[in-house]
mmJSON file of the N, C-alpha and C atoms, coordinates in Angstrom:
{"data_MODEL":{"atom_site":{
"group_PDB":["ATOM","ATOM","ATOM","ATOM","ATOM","ATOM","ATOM","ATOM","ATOM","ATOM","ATOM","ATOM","ATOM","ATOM","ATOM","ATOM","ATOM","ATOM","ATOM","ATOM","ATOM","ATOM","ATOM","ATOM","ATOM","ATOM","ATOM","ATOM","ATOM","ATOM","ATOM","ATOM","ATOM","ATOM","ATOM","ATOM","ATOM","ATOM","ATOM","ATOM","ATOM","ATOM","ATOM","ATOM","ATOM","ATOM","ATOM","ATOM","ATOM","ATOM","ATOM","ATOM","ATOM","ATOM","ATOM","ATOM","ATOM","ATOM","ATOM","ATOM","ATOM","ATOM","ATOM","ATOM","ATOM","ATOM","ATOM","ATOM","ATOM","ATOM","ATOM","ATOM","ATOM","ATOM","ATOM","ATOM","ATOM","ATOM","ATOM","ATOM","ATOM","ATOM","ATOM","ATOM","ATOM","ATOM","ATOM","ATOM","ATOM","ATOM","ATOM","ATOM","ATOM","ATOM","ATOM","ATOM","ATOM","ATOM","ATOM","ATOM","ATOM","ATOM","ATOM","ATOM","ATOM","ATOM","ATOM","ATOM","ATOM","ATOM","ATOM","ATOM","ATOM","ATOM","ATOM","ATOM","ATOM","ATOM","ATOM","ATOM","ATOM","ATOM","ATOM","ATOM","ATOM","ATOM","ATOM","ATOM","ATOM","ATOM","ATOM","ATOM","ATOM","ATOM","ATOM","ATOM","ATOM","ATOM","ATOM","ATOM","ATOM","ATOM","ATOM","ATOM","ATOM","ATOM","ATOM","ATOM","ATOM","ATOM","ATOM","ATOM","ATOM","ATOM","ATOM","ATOM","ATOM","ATOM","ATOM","ATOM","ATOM","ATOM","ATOM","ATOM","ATOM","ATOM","ATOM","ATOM","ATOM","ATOM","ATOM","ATOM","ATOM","ATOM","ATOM","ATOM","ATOM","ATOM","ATOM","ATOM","ATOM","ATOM","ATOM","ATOM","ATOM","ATOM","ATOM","ATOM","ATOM","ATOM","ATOM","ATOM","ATOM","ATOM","ATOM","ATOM","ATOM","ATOM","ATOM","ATOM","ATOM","ATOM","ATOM","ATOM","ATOM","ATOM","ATOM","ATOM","ATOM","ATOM","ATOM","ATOM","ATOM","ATOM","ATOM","ATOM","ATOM","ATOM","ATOM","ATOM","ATOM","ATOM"],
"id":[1,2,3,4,5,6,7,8,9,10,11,12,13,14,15,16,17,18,19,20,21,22,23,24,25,26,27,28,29,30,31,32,33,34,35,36,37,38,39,40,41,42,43,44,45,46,47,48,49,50,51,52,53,54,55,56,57,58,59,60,61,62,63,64,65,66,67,68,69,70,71,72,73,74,75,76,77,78,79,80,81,82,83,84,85,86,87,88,89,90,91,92,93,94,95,96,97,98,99,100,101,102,103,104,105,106,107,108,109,110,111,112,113,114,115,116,117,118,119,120,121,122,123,124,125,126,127,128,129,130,131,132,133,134,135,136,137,138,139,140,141,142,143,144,145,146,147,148,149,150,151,152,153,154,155,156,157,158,159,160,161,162,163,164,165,166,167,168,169,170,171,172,173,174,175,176,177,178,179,180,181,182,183,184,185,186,187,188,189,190,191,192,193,194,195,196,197,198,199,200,201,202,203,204,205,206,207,208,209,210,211,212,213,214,215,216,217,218,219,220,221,222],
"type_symbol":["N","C","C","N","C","C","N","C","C","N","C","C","N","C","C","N","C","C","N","C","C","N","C","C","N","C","C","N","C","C","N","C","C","N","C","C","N","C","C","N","C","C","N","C","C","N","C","C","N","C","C","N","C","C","N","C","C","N","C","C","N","C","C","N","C","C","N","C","C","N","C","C","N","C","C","N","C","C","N","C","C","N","C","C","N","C","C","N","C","C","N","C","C","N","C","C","N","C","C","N","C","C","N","C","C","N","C","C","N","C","C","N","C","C","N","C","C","N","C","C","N","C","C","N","C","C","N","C","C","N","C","C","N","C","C","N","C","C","N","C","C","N","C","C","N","C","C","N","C","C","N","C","C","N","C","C","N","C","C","N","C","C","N","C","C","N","C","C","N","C","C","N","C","C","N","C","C","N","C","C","N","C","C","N","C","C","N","C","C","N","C","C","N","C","C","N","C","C","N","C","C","N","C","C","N","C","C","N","C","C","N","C","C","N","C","C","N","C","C","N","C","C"],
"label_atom_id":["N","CA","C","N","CA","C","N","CA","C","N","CA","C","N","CA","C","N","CA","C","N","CA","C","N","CA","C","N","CA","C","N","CA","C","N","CA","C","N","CA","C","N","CA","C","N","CA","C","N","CA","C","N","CA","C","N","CA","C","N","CA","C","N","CA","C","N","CA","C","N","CA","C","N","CA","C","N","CA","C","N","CA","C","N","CA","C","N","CA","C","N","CA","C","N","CA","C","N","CA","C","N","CA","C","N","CA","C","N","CA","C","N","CA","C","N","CA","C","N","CA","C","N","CA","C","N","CA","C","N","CA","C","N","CA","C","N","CA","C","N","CA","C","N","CA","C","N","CA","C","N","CA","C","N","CA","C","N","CA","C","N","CA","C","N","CA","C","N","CA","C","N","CA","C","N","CA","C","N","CA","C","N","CA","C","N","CA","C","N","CA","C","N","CA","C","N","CA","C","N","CA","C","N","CA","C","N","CA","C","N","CA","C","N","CA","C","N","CA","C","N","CA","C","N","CA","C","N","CA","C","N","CA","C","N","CA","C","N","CA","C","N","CA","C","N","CA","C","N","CA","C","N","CA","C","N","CA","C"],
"label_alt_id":[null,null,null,null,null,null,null,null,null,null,null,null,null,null,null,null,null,null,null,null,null,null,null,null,null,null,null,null,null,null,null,null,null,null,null,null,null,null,null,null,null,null,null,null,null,null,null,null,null,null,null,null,null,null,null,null,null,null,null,null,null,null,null,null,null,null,null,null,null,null,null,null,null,null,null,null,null,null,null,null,null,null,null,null,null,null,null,null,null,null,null,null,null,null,null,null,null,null,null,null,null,null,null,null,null,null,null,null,null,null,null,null,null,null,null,null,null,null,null,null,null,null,null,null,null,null,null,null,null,null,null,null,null,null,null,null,null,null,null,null,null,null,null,null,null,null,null,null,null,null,null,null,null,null,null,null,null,null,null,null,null,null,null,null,null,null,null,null,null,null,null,null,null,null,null,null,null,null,null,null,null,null,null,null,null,null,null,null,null,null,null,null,null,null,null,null,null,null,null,null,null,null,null,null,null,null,null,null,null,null,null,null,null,null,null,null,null,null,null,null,null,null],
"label_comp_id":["UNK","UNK","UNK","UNK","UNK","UNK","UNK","UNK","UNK","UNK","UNK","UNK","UNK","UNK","UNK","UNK","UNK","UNK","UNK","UNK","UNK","UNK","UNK","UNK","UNK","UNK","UNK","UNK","UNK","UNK","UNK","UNK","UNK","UNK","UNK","UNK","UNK","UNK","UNK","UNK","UNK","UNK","UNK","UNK","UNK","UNK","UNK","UNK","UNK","UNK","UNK","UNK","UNK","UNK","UNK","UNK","UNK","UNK","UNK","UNK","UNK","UNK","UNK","UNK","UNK","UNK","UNK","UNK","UNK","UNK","UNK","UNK","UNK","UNK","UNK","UNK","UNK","UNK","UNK","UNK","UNK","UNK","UNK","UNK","UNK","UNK","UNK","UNK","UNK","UNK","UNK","UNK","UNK","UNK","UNK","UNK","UNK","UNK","UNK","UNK","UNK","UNK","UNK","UNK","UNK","UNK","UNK","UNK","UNK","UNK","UNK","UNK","UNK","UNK","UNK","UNK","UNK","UNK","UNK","UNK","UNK","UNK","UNK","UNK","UNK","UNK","UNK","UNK","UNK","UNK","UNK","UNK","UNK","UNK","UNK","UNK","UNK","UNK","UNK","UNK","UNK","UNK","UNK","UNK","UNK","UNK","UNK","UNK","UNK","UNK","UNK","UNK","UNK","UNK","UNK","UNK","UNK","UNK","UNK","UNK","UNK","UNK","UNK","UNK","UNK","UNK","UNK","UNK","UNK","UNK","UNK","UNK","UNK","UNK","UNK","UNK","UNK","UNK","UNK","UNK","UNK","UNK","UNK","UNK","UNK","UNK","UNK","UNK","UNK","UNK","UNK","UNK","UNK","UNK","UNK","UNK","UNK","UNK","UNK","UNK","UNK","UNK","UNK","UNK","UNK","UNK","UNK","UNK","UNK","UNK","UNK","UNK","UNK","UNK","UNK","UNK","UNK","UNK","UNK","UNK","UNK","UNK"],
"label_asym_id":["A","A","A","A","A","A","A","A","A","A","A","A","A","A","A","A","A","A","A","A","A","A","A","A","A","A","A","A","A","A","A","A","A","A","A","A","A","A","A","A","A","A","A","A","A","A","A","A","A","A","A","A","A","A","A","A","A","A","A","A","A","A","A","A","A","A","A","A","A","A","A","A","A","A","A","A","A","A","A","A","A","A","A","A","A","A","A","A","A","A","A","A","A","A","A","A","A","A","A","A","A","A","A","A","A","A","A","A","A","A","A","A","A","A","A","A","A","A","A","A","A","A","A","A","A","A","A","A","A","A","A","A","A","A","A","A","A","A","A","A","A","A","A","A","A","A","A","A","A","A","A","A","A","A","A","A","A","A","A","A","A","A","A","A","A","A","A","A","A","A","A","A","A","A","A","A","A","A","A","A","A","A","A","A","A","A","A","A","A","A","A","A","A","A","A","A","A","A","A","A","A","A","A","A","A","A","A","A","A","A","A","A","A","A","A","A","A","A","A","A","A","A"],
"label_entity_id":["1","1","1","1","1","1","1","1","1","1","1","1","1","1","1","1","1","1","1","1","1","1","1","1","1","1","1","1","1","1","1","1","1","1","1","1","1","1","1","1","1","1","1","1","1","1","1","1","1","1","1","1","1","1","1","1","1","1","1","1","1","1","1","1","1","1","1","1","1","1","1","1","1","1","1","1","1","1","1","1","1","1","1","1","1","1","1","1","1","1","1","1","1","1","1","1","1","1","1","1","1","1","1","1","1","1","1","1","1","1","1","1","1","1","1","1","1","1","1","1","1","1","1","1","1","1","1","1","1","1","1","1","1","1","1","1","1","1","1","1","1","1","1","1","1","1","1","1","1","1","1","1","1","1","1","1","1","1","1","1","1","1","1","1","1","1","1","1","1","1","1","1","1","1","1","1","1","1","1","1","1","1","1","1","1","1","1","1","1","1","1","1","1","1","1","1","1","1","1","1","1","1","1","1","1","1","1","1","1","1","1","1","1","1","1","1","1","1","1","1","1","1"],
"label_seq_id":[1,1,1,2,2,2,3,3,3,4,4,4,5,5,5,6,6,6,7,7,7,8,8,8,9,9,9,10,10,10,11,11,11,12,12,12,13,13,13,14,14,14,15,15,15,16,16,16,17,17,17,18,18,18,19,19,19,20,20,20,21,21,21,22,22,22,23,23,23,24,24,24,25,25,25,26,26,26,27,27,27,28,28,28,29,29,29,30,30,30,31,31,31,32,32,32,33,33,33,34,34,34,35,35,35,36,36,36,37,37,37,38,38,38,39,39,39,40,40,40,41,41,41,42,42,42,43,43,43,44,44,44,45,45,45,46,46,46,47,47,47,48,48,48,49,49,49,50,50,50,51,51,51,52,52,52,53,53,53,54,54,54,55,55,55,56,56,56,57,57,57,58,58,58,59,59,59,60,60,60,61,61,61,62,62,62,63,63,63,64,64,64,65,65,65,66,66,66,67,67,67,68,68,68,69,69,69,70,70,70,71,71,71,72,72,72,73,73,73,74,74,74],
"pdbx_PDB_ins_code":[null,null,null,null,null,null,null,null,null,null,null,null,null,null,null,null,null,null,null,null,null,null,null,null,null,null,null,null,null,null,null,null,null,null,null,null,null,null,null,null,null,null,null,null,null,null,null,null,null,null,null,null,null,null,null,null,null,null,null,null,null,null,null,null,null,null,null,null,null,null,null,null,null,null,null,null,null,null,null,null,null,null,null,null,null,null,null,null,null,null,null,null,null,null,null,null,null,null,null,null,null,null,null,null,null,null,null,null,null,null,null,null,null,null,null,null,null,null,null,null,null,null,null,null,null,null,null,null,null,null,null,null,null,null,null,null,null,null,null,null,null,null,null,null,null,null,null,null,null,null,null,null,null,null,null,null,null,null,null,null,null,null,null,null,null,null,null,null,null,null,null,null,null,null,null,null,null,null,null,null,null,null,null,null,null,null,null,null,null,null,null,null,null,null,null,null,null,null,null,null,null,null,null,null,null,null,null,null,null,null,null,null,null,null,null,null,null,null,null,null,null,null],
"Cartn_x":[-3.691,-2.552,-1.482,-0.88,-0.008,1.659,2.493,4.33,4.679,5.117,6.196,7.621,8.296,9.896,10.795,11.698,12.934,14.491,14.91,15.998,16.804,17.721,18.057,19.337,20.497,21.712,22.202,20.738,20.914,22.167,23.166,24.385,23.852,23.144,23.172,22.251,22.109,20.958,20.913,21.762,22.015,21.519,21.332,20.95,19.414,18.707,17.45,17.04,17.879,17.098,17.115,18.276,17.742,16.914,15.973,15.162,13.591,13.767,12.235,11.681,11.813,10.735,9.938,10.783,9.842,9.239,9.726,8.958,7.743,7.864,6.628,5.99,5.696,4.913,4.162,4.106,3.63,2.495,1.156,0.055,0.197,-1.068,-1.08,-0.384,0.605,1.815,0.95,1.096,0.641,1.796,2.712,4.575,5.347,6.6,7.797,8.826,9.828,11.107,11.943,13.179,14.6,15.839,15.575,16.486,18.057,18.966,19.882,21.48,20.734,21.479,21.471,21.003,20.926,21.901,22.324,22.742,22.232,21.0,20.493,19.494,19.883,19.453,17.631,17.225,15.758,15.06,14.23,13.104,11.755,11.076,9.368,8.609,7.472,6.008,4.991,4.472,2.985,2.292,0.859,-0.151,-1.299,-2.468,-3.283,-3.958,-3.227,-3.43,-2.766,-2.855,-2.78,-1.052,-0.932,0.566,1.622,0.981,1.737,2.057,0.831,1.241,2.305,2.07,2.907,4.462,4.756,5.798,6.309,5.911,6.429,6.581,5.757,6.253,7.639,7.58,8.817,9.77,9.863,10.94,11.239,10.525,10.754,11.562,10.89,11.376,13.047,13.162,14.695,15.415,15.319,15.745,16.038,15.46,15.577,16.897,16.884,18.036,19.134,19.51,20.389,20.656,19.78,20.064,19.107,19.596,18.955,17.73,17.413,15.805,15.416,15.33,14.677,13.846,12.762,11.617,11.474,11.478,11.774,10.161,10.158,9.498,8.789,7.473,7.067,6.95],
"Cartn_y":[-13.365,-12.511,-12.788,-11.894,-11.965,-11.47,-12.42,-11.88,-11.282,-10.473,-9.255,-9.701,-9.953,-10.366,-9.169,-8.619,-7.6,-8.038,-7.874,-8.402,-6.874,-6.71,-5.317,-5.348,-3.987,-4.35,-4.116,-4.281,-4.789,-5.369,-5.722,-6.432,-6.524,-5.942,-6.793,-6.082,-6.408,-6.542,-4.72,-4.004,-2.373,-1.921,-2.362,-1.917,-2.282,-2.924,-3.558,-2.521,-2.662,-1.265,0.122,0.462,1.985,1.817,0.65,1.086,0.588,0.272,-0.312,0.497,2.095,2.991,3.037,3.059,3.567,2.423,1.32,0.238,0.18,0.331,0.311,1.402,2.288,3.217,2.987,2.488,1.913,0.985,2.108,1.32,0.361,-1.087,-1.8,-3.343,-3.022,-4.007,-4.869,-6.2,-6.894,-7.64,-7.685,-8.315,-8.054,-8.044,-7.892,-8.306,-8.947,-9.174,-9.57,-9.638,-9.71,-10.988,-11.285,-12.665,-12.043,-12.111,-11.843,-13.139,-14.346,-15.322,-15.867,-15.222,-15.24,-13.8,-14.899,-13.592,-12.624,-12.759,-11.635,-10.222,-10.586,-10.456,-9.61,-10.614,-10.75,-9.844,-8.985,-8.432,-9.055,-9.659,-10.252,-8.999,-8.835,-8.131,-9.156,-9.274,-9.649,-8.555,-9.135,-7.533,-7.979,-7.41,-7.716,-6.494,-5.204,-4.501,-4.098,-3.44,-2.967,-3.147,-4.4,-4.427,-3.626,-2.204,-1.728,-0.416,-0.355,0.942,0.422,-0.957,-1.374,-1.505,-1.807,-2.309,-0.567,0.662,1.501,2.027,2.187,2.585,2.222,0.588,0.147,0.643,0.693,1.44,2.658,3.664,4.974,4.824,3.963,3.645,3.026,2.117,1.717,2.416,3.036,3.875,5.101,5.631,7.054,6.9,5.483,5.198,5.296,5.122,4.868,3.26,2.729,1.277,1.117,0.107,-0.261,-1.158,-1.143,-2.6,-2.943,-4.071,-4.671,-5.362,-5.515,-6.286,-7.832,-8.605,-9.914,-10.156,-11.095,-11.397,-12.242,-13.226,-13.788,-15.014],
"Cartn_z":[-0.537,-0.269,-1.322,-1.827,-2.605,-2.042,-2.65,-1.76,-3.09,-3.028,-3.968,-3.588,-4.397,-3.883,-4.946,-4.257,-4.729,-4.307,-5.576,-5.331,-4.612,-3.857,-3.24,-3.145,-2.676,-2.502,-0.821,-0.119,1.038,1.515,2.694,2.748,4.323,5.543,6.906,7.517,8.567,9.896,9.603,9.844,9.864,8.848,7.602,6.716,6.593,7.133,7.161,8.596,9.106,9.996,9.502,8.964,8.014,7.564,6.602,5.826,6.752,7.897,8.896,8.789,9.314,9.221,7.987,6.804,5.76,5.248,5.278,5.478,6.157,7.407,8.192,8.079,7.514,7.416,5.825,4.918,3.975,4.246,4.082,4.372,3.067,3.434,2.59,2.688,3.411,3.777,4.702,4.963,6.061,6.812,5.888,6.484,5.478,6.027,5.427,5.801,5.27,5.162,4.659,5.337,4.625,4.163,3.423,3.579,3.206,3.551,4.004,3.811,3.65,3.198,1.95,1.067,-0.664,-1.066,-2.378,-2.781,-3.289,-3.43,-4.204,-2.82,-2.095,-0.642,-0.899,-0.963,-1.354,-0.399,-0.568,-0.078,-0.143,0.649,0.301,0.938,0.272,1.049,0.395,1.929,1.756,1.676,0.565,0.768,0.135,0.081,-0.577,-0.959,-1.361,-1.688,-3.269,-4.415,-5.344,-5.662,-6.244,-6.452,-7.059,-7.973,-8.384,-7.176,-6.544,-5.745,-4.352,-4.165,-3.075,-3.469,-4.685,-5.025,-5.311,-5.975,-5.944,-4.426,-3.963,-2.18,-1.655,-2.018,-1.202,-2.319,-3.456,-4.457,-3.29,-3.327,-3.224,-1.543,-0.54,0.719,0.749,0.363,0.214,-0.594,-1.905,-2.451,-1.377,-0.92,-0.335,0.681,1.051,2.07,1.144,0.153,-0.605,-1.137,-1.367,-1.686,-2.741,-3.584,-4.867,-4.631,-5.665,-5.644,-7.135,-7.457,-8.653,-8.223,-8.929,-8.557,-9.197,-8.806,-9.407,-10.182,-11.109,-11.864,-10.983,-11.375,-10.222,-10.82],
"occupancy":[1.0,1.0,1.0,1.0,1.0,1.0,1.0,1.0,1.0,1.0,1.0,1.0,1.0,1.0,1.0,1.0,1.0,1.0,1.0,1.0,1.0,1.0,1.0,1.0,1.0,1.0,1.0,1.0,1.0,1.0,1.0,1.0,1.0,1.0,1.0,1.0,1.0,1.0,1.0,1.0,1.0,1.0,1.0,1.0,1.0,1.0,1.0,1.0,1.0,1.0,1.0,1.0,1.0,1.0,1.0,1.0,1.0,1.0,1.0,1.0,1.0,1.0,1.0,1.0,1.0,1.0,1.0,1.0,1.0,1.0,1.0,1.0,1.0,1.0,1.0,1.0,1.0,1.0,1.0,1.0,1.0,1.0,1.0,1.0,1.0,1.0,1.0,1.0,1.0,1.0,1.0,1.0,1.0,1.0,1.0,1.0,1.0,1.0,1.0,1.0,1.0,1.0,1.0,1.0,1.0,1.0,1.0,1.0,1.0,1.0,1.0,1.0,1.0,1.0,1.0,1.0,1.0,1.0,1.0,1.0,1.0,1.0,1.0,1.0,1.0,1.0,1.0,1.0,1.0,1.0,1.0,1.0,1.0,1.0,1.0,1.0,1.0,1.0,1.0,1.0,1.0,1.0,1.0,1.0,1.0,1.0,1.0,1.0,1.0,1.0,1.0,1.0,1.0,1.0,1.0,1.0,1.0,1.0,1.0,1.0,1.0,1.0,1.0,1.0,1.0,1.0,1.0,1.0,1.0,1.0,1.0,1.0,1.0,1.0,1.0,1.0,1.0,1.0,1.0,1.0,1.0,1.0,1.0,1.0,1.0,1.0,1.0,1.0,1.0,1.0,1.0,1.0,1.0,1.0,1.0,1.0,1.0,1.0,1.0,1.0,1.0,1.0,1.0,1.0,1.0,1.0,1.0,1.0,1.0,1.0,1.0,1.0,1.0,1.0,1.0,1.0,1.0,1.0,1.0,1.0,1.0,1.0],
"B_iso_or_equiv":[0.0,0.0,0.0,0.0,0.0,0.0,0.0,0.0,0.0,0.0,0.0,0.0,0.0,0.0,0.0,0.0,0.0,0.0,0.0,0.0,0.0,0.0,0.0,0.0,0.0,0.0,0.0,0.0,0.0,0.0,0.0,0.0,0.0,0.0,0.0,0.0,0.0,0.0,0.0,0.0,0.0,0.0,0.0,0.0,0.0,0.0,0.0,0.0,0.0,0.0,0.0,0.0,0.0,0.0,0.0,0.0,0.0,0.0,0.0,0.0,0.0,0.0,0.0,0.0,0.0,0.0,0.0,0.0,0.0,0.0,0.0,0.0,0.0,0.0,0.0,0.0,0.0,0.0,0.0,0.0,0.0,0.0,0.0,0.0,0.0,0.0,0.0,0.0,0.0,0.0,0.0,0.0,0.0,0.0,0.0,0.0,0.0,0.0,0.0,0.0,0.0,0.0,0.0,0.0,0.0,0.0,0.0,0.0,0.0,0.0,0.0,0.0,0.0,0.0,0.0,0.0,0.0,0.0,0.0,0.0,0.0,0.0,0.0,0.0,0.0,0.0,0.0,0.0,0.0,0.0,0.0,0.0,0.0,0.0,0.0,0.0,0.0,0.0,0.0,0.0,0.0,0.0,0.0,0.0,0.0,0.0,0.0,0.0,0.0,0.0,0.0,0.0,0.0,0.0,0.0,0.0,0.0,0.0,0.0,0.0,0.0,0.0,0.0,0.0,0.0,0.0,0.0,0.0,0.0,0.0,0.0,0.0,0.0,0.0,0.0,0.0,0.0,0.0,0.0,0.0,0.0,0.0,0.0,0.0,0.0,0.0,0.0,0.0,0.0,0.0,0.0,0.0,0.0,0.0,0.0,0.0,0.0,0.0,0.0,0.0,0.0,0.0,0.0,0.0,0.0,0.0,0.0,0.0,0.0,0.0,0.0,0.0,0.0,0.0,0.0,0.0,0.0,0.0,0.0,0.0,0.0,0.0],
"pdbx_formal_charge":[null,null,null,null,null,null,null,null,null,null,null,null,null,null,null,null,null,null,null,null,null,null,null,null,null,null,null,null,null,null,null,null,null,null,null,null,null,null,null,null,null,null,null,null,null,null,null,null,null,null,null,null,null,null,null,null,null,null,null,null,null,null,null,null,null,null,null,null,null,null,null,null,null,null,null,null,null,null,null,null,null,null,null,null,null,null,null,null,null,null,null,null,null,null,null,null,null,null,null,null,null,null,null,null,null,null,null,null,null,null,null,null,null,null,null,null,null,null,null,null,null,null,null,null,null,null,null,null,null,null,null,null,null,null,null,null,null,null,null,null,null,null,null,null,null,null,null,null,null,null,null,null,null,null,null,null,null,null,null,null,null,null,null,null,null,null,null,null,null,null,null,null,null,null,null,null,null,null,null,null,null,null,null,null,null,null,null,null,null,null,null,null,null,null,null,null,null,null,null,null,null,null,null,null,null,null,null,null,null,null,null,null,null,null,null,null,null,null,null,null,null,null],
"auth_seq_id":[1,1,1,2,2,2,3,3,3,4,4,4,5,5,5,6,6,6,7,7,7,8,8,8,9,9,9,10,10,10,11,11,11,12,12,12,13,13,13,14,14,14,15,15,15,16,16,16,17,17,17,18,18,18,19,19,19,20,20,20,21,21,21,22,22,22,23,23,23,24,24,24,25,25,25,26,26,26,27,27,27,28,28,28,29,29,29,30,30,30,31,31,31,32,32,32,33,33,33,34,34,34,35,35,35,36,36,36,37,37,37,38,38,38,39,39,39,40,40,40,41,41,41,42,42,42,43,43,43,44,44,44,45,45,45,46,46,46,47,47,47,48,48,48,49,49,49,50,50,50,51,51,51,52,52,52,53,53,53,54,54,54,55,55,55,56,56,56,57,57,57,58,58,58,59,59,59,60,60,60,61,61,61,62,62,62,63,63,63,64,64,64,65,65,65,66,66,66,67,67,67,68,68,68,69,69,69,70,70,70,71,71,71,72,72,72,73,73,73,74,74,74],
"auth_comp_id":["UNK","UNK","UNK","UNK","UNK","UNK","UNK","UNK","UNK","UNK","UNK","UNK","UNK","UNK","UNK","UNK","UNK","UNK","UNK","UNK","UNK","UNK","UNK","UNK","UNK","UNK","UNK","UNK","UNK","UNK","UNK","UNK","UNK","UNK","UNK","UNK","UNK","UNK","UNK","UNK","UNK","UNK","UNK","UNK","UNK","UNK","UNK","UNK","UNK","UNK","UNK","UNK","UNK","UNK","UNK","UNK","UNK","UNK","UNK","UNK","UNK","UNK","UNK","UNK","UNK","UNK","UNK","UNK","UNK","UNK","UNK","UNK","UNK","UNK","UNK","UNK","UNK","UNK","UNK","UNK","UNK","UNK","UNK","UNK","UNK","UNK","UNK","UNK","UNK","UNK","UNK","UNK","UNK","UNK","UNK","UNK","UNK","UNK","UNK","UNK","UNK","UNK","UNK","UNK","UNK","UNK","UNK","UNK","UNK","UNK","UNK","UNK","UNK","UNK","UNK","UNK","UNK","UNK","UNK","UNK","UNK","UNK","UNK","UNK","UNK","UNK","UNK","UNK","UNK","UNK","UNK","UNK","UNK","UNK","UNK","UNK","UNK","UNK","UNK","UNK","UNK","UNK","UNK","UNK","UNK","UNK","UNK","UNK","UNK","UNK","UNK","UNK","UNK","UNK","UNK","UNK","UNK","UNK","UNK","UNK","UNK","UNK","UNK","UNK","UNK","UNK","UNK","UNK","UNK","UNK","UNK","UNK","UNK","UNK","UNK","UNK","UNK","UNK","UNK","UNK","UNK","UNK","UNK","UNK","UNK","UNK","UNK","UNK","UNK","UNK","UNK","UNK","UNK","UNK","UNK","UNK","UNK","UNK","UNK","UNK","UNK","UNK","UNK","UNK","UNK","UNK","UNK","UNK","UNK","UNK","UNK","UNK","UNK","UNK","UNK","UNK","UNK","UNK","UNK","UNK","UNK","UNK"],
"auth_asym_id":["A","A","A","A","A","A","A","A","A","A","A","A","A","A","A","A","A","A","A","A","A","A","A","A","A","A","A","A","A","A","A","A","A","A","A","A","A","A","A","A","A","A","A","A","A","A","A","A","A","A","A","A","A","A","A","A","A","A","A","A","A","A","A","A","A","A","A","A","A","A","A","A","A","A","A","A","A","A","A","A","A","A","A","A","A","A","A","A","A","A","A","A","A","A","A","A","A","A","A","A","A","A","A","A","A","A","A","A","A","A","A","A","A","A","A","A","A","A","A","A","A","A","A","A","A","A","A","A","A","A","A","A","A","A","A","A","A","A","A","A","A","A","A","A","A","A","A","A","A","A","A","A","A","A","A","A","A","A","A","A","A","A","A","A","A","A","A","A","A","A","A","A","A","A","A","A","A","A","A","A","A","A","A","A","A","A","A","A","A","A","A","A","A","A","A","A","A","A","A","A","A","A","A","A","A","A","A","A","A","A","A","A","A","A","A","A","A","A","A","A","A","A"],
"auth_atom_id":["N","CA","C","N","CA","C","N","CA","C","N","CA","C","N","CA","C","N","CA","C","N","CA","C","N","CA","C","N","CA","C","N","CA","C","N","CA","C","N","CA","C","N","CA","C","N","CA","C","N","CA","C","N","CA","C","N","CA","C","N","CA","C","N","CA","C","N","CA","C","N","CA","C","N","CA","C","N","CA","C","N","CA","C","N","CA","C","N","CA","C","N","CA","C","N","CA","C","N","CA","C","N","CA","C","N","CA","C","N","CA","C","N","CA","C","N","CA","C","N","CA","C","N","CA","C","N","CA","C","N","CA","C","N","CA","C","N","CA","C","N","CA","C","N","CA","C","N","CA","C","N","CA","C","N","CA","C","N","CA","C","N","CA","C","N","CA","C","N","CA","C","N","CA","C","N","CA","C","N","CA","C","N","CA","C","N","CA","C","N","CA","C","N","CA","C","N","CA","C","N","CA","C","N","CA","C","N","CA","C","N","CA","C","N","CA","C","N","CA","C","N","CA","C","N","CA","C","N","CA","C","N","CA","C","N","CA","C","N","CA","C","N","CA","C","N","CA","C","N","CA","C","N","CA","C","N","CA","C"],
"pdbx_PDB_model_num":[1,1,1,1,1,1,1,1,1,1,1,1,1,1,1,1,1,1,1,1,1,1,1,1,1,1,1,1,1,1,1,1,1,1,1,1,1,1,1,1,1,1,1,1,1,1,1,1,1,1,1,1,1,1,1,1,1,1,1,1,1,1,1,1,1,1,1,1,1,1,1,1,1,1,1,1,1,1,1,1,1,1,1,1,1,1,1,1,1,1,1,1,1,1,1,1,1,1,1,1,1,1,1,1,1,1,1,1,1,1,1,1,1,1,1,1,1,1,1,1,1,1,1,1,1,1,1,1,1,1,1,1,1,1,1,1,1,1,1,1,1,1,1,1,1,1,1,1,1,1,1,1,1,1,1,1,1,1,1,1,1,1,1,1,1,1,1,1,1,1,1,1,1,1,1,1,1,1,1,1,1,1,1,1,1,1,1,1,1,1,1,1,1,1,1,1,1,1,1,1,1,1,1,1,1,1,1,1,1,1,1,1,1,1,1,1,1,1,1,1,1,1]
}}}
């Protein structure tokens, strides 16, 4: 299994729920979440599916909410 980490401009619990649905609807995913006490308020996915198509999904998913995402280097 591989973790994907994004750095996001996420800021609290409310904002991690706007983006759950489209989160969870992203086959491929096996977990996800939010760290929230960094500053860079980190996004992880586990997956063991095709890292470029997972990592664009969640682009297009948090994006659509209106929030940013960079994908951290690994």
């Amino acid at each position: 299994m591989k973790t994907l980490r994004f750095k996001s401009s996420l800021k609290c619990n409310g904002c991690v729920n706007a983006i759950k649905p489209g989160m969870q609807s992203i086959d491929g995913i096996k977990s996800w979440r939010v760290i929230l006490d960094v500053q860079d308020k980190v996004i992880e996915v586990d997956t063991e599916d095709d890292e470029e198509k997972i990592a664009k999904a969640v682009q297009e998913a948090v994006t659509r909410e209106g929030y940013s995402l960079e994908k951290l280097s690994d």
